[in-house]
DRENPANU-864695 format. One record per residue (C-alpha): residue number from 1; residue in three letters; x, y, z. Coordinates in Angstrom, 2 decimals, always signed. Example, Ala and Ser with C-alpha at 12.3 -4.5 7.8 and 13.67 -1.06 7.14 Angstrom:
residues 2
PT  pos  code     east    north       up
PT    1   ALA   +12.30    -4.50    +7.80
PT    2   SER   +13.67    -1.06    +7.14
end
This chain:
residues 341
PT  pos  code     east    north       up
PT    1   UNK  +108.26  +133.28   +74.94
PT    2   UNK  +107.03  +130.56   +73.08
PT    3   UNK  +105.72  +127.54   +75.10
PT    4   UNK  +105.16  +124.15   +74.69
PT    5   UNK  +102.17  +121.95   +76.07
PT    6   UNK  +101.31  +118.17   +76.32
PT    7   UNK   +99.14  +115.90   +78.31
PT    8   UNK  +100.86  +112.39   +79.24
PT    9   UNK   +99.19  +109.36   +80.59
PT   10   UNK   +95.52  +108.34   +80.60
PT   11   UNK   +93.15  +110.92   +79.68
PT   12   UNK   +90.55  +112.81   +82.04
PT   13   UNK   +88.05  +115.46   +82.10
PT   14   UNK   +89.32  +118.36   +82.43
PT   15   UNK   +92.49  +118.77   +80.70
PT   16   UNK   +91.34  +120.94   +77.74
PT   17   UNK   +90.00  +123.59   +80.73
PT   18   UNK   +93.95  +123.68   +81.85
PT   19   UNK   +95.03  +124.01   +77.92
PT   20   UNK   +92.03  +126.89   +77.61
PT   21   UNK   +93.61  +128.71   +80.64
PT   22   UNK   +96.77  +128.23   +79.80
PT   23   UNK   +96.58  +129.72   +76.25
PT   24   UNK   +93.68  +132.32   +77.31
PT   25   UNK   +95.60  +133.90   +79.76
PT   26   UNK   +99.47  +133.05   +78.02
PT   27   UNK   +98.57  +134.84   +74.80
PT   28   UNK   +96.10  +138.00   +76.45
PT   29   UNK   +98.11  +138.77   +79.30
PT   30   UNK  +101.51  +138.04   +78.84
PT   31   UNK  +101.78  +137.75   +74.89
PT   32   UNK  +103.28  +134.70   +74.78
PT   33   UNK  +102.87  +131.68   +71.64
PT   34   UNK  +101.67  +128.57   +72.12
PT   35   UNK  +102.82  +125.36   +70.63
PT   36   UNK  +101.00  +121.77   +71.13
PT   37   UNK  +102.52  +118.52   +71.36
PT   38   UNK  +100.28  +115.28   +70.30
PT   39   UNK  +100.16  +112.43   +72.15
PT   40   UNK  +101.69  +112.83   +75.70
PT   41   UNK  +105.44  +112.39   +75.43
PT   42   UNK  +105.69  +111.43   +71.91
PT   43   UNK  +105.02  +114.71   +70.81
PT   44   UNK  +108.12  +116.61   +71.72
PT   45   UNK  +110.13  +113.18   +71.38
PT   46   UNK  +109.29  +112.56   +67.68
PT   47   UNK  +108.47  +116.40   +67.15
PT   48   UNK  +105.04  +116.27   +66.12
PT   49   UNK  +103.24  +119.59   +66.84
PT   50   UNK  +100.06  +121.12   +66.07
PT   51   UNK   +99.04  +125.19   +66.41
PT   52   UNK   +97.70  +125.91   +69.85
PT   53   UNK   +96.11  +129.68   +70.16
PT   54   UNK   +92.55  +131.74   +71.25
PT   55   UNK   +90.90  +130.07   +68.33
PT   56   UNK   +92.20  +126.52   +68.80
PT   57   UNK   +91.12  +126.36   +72.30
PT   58   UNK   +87.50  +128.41   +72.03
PT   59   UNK   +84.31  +125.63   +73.45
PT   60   UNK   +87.26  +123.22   +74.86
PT   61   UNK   +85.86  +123.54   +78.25
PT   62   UNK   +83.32  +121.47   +78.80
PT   63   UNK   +84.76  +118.77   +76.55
PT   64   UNK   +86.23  +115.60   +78.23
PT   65   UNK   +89.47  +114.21   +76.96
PT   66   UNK   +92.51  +116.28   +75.31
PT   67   UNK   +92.40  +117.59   +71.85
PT   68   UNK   +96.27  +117.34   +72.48
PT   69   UNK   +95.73  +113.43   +72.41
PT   70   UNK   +97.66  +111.32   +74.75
PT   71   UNK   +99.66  +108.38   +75.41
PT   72   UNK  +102.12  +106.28   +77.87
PT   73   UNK  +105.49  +107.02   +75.87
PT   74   UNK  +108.13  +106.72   +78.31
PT   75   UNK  +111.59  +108.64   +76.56
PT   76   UNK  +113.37  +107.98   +79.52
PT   77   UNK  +113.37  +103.90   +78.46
PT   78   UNK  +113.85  +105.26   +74.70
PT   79   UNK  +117.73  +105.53   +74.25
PT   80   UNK  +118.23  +108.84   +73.65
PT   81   UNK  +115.04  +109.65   +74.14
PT   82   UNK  +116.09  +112.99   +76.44
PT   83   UNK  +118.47  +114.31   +74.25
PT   84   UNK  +115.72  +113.52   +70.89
PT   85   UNK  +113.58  +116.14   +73.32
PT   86   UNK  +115.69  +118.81   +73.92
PT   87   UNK  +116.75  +118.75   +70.28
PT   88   UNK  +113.09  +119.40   +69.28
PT   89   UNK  +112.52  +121.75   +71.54
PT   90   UNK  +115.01  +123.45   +70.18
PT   91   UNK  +113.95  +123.05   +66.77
PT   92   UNK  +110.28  +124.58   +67.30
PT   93   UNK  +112.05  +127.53   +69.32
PT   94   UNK  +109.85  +126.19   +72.28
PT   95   UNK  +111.60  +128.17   +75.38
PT   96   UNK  +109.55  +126.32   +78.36
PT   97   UNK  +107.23  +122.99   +78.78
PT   98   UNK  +104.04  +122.48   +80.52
PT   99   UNK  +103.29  +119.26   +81.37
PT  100   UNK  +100.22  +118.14   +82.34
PT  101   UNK  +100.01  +114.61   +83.78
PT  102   UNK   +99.88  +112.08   +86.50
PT  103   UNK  +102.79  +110.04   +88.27
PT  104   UNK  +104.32  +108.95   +85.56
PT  105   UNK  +104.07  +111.84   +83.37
PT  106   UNK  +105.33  +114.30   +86.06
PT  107   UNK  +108.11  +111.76   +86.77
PT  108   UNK  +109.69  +112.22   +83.52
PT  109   UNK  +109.30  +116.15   +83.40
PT  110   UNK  +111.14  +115.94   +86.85
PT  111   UNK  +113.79  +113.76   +84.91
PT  112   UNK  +114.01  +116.80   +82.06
PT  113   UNK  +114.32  +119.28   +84.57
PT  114   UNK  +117.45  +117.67   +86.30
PT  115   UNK  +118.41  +117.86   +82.81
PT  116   UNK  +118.01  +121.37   +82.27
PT  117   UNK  +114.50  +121.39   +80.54
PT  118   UNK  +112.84  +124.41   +82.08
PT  119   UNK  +109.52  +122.53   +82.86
PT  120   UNK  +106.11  +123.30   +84.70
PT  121   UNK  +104.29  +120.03   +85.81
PT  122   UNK  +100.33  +120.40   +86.37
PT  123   UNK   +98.69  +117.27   +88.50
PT  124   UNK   +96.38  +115.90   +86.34
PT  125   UNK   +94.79  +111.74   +87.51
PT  126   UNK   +91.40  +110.60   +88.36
PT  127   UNK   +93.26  +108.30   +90.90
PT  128   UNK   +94.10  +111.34   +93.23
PT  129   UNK   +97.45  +109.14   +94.15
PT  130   UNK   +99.57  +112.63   +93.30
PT  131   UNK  +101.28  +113.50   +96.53
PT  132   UNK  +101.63  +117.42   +96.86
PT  133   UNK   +98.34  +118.25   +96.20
PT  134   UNK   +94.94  +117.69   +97.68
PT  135   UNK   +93.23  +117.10   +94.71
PT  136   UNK   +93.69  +115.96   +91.38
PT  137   UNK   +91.00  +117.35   +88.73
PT  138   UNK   +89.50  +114.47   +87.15
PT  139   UNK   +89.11  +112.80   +90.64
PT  140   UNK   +85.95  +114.36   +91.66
PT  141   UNK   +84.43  +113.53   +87.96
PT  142   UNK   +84.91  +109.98   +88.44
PT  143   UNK   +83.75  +109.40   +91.23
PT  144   UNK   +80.54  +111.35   +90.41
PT  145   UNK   +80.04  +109.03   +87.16
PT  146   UNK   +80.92  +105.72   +89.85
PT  147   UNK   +78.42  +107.12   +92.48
PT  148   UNK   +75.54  +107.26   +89.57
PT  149   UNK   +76.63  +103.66   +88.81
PT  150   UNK   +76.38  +102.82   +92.26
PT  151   UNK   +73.15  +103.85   +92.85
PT  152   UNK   +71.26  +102.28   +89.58
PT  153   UNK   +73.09   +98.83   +90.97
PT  154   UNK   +71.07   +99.31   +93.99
PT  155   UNK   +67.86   +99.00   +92.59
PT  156   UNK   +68.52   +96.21   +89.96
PT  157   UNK   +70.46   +94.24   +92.54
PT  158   UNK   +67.38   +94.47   +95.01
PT  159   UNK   +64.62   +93.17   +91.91
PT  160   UNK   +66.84   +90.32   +91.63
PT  161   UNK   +68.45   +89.65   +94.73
PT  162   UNK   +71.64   +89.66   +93.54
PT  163   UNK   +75.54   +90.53   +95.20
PT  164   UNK   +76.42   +93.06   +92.20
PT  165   UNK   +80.09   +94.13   +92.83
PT  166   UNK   +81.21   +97.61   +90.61
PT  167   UNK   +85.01   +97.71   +89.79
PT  168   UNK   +86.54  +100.80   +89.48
PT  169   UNK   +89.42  +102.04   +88.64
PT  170   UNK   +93.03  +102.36   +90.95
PT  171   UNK   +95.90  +100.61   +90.29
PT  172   UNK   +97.61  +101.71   +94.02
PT  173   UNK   +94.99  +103.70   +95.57
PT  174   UNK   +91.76  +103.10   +96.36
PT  175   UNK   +90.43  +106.98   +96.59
PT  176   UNK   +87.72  +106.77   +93.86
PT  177   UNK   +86.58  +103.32   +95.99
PT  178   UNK   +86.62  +104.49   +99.05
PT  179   UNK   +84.31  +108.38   +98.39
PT  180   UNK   +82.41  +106.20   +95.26
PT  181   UNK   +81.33  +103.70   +97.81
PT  182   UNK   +80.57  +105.62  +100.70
PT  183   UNK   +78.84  +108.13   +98.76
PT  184   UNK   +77.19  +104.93   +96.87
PT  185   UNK   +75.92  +103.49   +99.98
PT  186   UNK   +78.17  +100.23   +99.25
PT  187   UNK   +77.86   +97.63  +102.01
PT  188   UNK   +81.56   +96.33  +101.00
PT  189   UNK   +84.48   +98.12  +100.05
PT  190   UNK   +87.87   +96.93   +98.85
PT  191   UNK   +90.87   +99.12   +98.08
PT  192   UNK   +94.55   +97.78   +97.18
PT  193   UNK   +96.11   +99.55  +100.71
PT  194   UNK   +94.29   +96.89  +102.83
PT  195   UNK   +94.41   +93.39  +101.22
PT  196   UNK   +90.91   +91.69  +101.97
PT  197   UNK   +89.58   +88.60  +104.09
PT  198   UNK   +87.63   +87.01  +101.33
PT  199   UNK   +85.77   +84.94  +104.38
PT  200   UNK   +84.94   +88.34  +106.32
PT  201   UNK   +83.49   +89.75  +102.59
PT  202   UNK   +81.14   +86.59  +102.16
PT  203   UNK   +79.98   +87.25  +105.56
PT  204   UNK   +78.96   +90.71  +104.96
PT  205   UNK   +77.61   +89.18  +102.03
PT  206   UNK   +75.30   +86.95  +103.46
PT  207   UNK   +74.47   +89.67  +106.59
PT  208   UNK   +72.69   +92.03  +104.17
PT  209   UNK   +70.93   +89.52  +102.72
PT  210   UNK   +69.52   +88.44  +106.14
PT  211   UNK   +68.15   +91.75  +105.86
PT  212   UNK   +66.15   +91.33  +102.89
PT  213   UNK   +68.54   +93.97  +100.77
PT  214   UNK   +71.11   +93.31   +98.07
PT  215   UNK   +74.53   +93.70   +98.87
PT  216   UNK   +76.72   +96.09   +97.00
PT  217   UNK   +80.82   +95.54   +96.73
PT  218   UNK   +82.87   +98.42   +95.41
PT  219   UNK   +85.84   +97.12   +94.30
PT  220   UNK   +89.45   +99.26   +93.13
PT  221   UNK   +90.60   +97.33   +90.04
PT  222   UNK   +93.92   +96.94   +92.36
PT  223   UNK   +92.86   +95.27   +95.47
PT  224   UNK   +93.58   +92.11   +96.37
PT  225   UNK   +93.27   +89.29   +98.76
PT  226   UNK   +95.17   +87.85  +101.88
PT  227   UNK   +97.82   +85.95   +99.82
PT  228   UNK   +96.62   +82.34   +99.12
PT  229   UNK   +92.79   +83.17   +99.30
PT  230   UNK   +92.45   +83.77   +95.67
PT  231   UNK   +94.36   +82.97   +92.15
PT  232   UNK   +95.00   +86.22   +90.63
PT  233   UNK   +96.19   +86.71   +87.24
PT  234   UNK   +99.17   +88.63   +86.54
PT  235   UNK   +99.15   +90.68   +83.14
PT  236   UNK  +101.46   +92.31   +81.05
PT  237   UNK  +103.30   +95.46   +81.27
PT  238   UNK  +103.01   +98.85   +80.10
PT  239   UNK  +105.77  +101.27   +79.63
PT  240   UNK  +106.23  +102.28   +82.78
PT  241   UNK  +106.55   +99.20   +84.62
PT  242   UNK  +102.74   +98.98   +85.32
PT  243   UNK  +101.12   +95.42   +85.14
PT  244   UNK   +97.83   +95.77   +83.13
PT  245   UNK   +95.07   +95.49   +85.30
PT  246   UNK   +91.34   +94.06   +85.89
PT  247   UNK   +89.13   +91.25   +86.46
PT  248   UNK   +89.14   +91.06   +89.91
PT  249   UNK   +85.55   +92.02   +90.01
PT  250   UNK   +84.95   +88.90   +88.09
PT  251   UNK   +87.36   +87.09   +90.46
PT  252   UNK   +85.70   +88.07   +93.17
PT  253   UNK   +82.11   +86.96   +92.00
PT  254   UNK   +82.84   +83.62   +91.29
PT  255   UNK   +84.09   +83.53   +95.02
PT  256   UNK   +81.03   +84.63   +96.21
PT  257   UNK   +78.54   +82.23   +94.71
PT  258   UNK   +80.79   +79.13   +95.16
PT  259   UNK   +81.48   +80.35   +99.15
PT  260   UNK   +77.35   +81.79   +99.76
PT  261   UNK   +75.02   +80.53   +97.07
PT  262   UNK   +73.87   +83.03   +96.45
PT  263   UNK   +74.20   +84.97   +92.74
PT  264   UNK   +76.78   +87.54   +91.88
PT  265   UNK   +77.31   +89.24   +88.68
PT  266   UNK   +79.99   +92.07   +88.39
PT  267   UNK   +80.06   +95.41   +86.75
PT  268   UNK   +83.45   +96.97   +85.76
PT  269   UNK   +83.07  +100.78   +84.73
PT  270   UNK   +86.75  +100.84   +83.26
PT  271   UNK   +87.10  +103.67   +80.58
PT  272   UNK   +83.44  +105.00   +81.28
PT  273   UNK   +84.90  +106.97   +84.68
PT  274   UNK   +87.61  +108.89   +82.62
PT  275   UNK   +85.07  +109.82   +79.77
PT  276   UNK   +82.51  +112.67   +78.98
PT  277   UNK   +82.21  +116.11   +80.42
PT  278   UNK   +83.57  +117.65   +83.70
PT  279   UNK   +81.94  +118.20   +86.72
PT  280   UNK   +82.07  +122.21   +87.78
PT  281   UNK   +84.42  +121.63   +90.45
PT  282   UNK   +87.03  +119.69   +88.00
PT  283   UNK   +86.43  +122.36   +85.38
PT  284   UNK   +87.04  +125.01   +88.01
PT  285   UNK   +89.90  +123.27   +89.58
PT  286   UNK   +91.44  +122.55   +86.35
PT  287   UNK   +91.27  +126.03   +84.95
PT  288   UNK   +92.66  +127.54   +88.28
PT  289   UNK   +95.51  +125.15   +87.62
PT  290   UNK   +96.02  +126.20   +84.11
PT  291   UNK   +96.26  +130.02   +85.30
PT  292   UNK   +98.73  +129.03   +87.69
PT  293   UNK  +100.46  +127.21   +85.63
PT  294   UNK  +101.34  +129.77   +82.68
PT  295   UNK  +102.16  +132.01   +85.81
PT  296   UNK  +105.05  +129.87   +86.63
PT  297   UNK  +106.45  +129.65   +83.31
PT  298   UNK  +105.90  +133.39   +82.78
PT  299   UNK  +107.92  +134.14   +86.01
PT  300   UNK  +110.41  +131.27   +85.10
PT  301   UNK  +109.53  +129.35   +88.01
PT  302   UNK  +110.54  +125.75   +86.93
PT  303   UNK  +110.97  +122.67   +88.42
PT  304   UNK  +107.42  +123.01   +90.27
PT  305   UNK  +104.06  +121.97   +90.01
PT  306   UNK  +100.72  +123.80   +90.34
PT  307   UNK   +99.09  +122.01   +93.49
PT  308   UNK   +95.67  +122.81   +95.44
PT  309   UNK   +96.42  +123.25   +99.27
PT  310   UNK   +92.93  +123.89  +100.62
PT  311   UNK   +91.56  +126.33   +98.78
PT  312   UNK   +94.63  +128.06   +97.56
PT  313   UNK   +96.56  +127.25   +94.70
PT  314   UNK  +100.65  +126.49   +95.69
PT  315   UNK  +103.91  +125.66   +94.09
PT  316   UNK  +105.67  +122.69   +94.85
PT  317   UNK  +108.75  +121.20   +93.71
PT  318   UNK  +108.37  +118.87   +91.03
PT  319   UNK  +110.61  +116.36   +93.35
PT  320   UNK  +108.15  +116.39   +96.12
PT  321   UNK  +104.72  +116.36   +94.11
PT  322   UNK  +106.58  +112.51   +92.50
PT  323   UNK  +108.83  +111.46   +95.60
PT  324   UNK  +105.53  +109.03   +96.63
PT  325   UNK  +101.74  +108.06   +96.08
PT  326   UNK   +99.08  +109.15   +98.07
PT  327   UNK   +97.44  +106.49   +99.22
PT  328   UNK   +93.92  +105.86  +101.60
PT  329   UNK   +95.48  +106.17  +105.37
PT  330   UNK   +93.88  +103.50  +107.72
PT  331   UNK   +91.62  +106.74  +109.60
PT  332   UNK   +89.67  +107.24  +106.08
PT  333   UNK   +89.13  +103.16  +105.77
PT  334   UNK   +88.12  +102.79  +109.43
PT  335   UNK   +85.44  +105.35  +108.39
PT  336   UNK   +83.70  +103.51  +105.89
PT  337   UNK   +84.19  +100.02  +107.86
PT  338   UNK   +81.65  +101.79  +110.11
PT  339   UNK   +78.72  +100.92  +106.93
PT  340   UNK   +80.06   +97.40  +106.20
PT  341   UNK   +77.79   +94.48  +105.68
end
């Protein structure tokens, strides 16, 4: 056979582990070729490929990002954009598609699958928001790079007694808040599931200050107030619908100061989370996926996507790992309330 892969979306560390698996154990075991497509989506719809074999995917491991590159390209709001695909599929002989992505990247391979694309989606998001699976490599990464963060905040805020707040990143779910934070020893944390009493967060504020320590607010770059607390800017769209987030970290110090007097400075961590090497689980977790995942296409299992249940790897159907977001249930919040203020 002679397969095609491409990473879609925003990049994270570990994706060139699940290429290395993919092509280690495609070519060695089962003999099969290897085609790349650059740039997420835009690859197989413009038909840009580059060689992908043993040599092309030798020290990739520990590297962060995708030597595939990436991007959002959405074909689905391209017209023809499906048909452009199969066409070039066609055209490079490619007989099968992994996919490795997030929501949105998964929720067009589902698309080319109803279409009769024979596609194998692998969860790839730092956001863990991928229903299906457990766990999303990348996740545990990020929140190990926001938990350092955390921690040097500590000590800066307490020399200058100082509210510092650390955005991170999640658009929908708050995951990399809520284990960043609580690992972090955060005082406050905000995720977009449970819109926020900017009253209750001042008072928090001002309690650990009363105790002669420096508060700490982890913020999710999507969480928000109780409508009419706050302004909050609305930005533009990407090309999948999503508004363009940030700056409510920067919102929310200005809040602070004029509602406590007290000084607030923010630090977002934006791009910084998805960069630089894997951890060992993400490297592990990714690779597993990548063996998985050229499993499935070997056996002609399509439609599904590689997925971590436990500790064992599973196959789900690409409708059910996209059908909704995962997002932080009340229980897991109610936790972390417990260290508030």
């Amino acid at each position: 056979m002679r397969i095609g892969v491409l990473t879609g979306g925003g990049d994270c560390p570990g994706l060139n582990a699940v290429i290395r698996a993919v092509v280690r154990k495609g070519v060695s075991v089962y003999g099969h070729e290897f085609v790349g497509f650059r740039d997420g989506w835009r690859g197989p719809l413009e038909g840009d490929t580059m060689p992908l074999d043993i040599q092309a995917v030798r020290g990739i491991l520990p590297r962060g990002g995708t030597i595939l590159g990436s991007s959002r390209t959405n074909p689905i709001k391209i017209e023809g954009g499906v048909d452009r695909i199969k066409e070039n599929l066609a055209a490079t002989g490619v007989d099968a598609l992994i996919a490795i992505g997030g929501e949105d990247t998964l929720g067009v391979a589902k698309q080319l699958y109803d279409r009769h694309v024979n596609v194998v989606g692998v969860p790839k998001t730092i956001d863990n928001d991928l229903s299906g699976t457990d766990y999303t490599f990348g996740f545990d990464t990020a929140v190990n790079i926001a938990t350092e963060a955390i921690d040097r905040l500590h000590t800066t805020a307490e020399s200058h007694h100082r509210a510092l707040i650390c955005e991170v990143m999640g658009r929908h779910a708050g995951w990399i808040a809520l284990h960043a934070g609580m690992a972090g020893g955060a005082n406050v944390i905000l995720i977009p599931e449970r819109p926020f009493d900017i009253d209750r967060v001042c008072e928090y504020v001002e309690s650990r200050f009363r105790t002669r320590y420096s508060p700490i607010i982890v913020v999710a770059e999507g969480a928000h107030p109780i409508e009419g607390q706050m302004e909050l800017q609305t930005g533009e769209l990407d090309a999948f619908g999503h508004v363009r987030l940030g700056g409510i970290g920067e919102m929310l110090a200005k809040e602070i100061e004029k509602r406590t007097g007290k000084e607030a400075r923010t630090t977002v961590l934006g791009h910084i989370q998805r960069g630089g090497t894997p951890t060992a689980y993400d490297r592990v977790l990714a690779t597993r996926f990548g063996l998985q995942a050229i499993d499935a296409a070997h056996e002609g299992d399509y439609g599904k996507m590689v997925a971590l249940r436990g500790t064992e790897i599973v196959r789900v159907g690409l409708d059910e790992a996209t059908a909704e977001l995962k997002t932080v249930p009340a229980s897991r919040y109610s936790e972390a309330e417990v260290f508030f203020g």
